[in-house]
C-alpha positions in Angstrom: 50.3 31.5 62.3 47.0 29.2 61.5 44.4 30.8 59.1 41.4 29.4 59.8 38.6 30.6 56.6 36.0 32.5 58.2 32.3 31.2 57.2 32.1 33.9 54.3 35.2 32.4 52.9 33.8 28.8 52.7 30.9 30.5 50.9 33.2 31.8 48.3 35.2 28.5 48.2 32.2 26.4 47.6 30.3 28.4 44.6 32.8 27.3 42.2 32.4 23.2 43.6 28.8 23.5 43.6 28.3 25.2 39.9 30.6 22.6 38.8 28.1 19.8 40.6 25.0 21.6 39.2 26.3 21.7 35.3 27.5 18.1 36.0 24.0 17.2 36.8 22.3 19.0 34.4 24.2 17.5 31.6 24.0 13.8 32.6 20.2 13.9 33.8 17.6 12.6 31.5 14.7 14.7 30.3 11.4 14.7 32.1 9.5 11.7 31.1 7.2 13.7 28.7 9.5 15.1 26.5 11.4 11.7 26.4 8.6 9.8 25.2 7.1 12.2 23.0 5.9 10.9 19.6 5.4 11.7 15.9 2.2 12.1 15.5 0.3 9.0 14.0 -0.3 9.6 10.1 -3.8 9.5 9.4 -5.7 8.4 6.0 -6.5 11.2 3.7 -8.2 11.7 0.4 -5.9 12.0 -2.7 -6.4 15.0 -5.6 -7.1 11.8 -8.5 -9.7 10.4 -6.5 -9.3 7.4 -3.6 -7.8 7.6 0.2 -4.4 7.1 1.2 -4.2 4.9 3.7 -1.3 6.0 5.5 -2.0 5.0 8.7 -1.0 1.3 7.3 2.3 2.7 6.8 4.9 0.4 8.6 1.8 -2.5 9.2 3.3 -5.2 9.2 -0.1 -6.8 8.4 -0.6 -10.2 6.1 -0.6 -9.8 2.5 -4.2 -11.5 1.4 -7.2 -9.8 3.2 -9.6 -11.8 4.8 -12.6 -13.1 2.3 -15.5 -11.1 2.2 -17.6 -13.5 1.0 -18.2 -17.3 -0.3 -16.2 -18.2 -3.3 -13.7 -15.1 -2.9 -10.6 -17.5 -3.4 -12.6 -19.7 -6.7 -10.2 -20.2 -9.5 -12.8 -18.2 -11.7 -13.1 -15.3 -12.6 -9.4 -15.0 -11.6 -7.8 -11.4 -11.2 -3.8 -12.1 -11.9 -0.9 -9.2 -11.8 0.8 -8.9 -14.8 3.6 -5.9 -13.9 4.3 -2.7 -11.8 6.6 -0.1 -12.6 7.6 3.4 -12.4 7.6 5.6 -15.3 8.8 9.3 -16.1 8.4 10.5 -19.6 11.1 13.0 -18.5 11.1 17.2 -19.3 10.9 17.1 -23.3 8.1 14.6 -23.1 4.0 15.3 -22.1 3.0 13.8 -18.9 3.8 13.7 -15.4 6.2 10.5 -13.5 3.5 8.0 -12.4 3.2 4.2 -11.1 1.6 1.9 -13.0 0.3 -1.5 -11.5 -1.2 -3.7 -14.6 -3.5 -7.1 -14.4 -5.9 -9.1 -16.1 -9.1 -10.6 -15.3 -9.8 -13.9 -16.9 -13.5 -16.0 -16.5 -14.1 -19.3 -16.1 -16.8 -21.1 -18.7 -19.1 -18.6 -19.4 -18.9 -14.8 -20.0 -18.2 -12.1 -17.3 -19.8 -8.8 -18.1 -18.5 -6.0 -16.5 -20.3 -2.5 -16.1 -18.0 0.5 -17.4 -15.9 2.0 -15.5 -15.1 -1.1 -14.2 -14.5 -1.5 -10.1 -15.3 1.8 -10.4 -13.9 3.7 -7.0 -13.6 0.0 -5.5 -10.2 -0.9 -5.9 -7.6 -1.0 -3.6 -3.5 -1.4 -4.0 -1.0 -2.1 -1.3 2.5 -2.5 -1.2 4.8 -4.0 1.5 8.0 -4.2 1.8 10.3 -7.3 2.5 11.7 -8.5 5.7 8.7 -7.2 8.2 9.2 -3.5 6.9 5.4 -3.5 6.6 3.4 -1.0 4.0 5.2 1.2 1.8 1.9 2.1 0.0 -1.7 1.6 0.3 -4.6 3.6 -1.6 -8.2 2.6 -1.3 -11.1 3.8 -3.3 -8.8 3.7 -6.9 -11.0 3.0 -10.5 -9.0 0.6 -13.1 -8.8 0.8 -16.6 -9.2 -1.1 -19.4 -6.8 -0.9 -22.0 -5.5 -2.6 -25.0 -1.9 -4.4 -24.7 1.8 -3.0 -24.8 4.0 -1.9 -22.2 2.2 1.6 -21.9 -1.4 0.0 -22.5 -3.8 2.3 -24.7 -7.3 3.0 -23.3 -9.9 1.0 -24.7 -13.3 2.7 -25.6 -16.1 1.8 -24.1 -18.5 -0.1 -25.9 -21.9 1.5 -27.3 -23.6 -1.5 -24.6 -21.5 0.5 -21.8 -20.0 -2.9 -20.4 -17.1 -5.4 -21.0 -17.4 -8.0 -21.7 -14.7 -11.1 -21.1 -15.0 -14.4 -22.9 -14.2 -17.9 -21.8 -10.1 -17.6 -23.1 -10.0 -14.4 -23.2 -8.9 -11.7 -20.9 -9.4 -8.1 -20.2 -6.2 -5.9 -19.6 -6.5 -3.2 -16.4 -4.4 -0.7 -15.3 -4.1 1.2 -12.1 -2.2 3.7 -11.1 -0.6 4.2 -7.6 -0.8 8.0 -6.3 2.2 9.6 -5.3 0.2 10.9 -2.0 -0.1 7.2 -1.0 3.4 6.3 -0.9 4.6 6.0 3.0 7.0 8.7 4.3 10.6 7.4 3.5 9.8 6.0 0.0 8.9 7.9 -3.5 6.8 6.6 -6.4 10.6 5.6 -8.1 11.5 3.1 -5.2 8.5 2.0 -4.0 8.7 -1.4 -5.2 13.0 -1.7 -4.8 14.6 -4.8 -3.6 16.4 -4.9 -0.4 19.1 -5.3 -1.2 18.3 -3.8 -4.7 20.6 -6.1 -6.5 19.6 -9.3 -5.1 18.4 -12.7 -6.8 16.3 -13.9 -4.1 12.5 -12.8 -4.4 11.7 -12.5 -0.6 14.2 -9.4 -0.9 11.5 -7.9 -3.0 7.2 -6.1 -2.0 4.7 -8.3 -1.7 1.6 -6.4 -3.8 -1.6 -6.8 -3.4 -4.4 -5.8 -5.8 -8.0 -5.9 -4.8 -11.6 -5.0 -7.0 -14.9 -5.3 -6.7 -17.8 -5.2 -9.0 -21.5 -6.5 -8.7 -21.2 -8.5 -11.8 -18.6 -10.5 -9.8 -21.1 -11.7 -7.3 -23.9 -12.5 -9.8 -21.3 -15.0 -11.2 -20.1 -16.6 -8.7 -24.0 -17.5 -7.4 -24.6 -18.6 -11.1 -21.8 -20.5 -11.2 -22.4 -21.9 -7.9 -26.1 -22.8 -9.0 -28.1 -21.6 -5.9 -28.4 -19.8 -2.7 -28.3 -15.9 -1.7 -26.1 -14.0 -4.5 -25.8 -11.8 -1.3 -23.8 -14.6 0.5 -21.4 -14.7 -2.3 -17.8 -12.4 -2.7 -17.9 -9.2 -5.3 -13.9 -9.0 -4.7 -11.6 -10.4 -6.4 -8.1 -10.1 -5.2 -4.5 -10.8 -6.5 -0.9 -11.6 -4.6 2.6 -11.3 -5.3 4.4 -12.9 -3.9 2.1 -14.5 -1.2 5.0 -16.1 1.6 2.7 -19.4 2.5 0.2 -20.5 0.2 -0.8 -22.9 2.9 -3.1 -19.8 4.4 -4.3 -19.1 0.9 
């Protein structure tokens, strides 16, 4: 005898194939386009408790190291702003104080005297770090104030003269420090690693952040016009600005 399924029996025989079809397809289809190429949100500049912006939305730039001059004689050889050292520093739990970044330079003058209003560069300076091999910025903060402070490792704050300025004489130099916010550190680094090597034990310096350390100051401008010996003081730079380790000094 033939059996011959009846059209509810094909019904029945075909749920299971067609489930099977259905889970198949759901599992190897791609998401709808919008979920797919949903984003993180951009991070966005913000102010920081100390004072300053972070500039977060530099994070991952992969921008060049030396801004562009703002002004004639930005890039004279005086007064000169140079970088000294950087570092990270925790006193630990038995000792005052909290963990903290320290960047440290020195402005030095040419042949005559650079007098400098105190606080000097104050809410004008700007720090950025970038990290090697196109990684971009691992730190930028804008809107910083330097201080001046006497020499050592851990430099001590100087006090400011009774004139209320400092003043830098021709051989001499004046010792800044700056200190990096943790809030301006990029998502993915910390205030201890923020200026590691990749790879962290190599001897090669392009391994290693370029830093960049920027301040103005009116008294800047005034002497480069002086020195200059005419024409608009307002045509003239107020920044002075510092690089390590700039990777063609051909576009300095």
């Amino acid at each position: 005898m033939n059996f011959r399924p009846s059209p509810r029996s094909w019904l029945v025989l075909a749920l299971p194939v067609v489930g099977v079809l259905v889970l198949t397809y759901s599992a190897t289809t791609p998401e709808p386009r919008a979920a797919v190429n949903r984003q993180a949100e951009p991070l966005r500049d913000g102010p920081l408790p100390s004072g300053g912006t972070a500039q977060l939305s530099k994070c991952g730039v992969n921008e060049w190291p030396r801004p562009e001059p703002q002004g004639k004689a930005e890039q004279s050889k005086h007064p000169q702003l140079t970088l000294r050292s950087w570092g990270y520093y925790d006193p630990g739990p038995k000792m005052p104080g909290d963990p903290r970044f320290t960047v440290r330079a020195s402005i030095r003058t040419g042949d005559r005297p650079l007098v400098l209003e105190a606080p000097v560069a104050a809410g004008r300076v700007t720090v950025d770090f970038y990290g090697p091999h196109g990684e971009g910025v691992r730190a930028s903060a804008r809107g910083l104030t330097a201080t001046v402070v006497d020499g050592g490792y851990l430099g001590k704050p100087l006090d400011v003269p009774a004139s209320g300025r400092f003043r830098v004489d021709p051989g001499e130099e004046l010792l800044l420090e700056v200190e990096l916010p943790a809030g301006a550190v990029c998502p993915g680094h910390s205030l201890r690693d923020v200026s590691a090597c990749s790879p962290e034990d190599t001897n090669d310096a392009a391994d290693c952040p370029m830093v960049t350390l920027t301040l103005s100051d009116p008294a800047i401008r005034a002497y480069r016009a002086g020195t200059a010996g005419g024409g608009a003081a307002e045509a003239f730079s107020d920044r002075l600005v510092a690089v390590f380790l700039e990777p063609d000094v051909s576009r300095v």
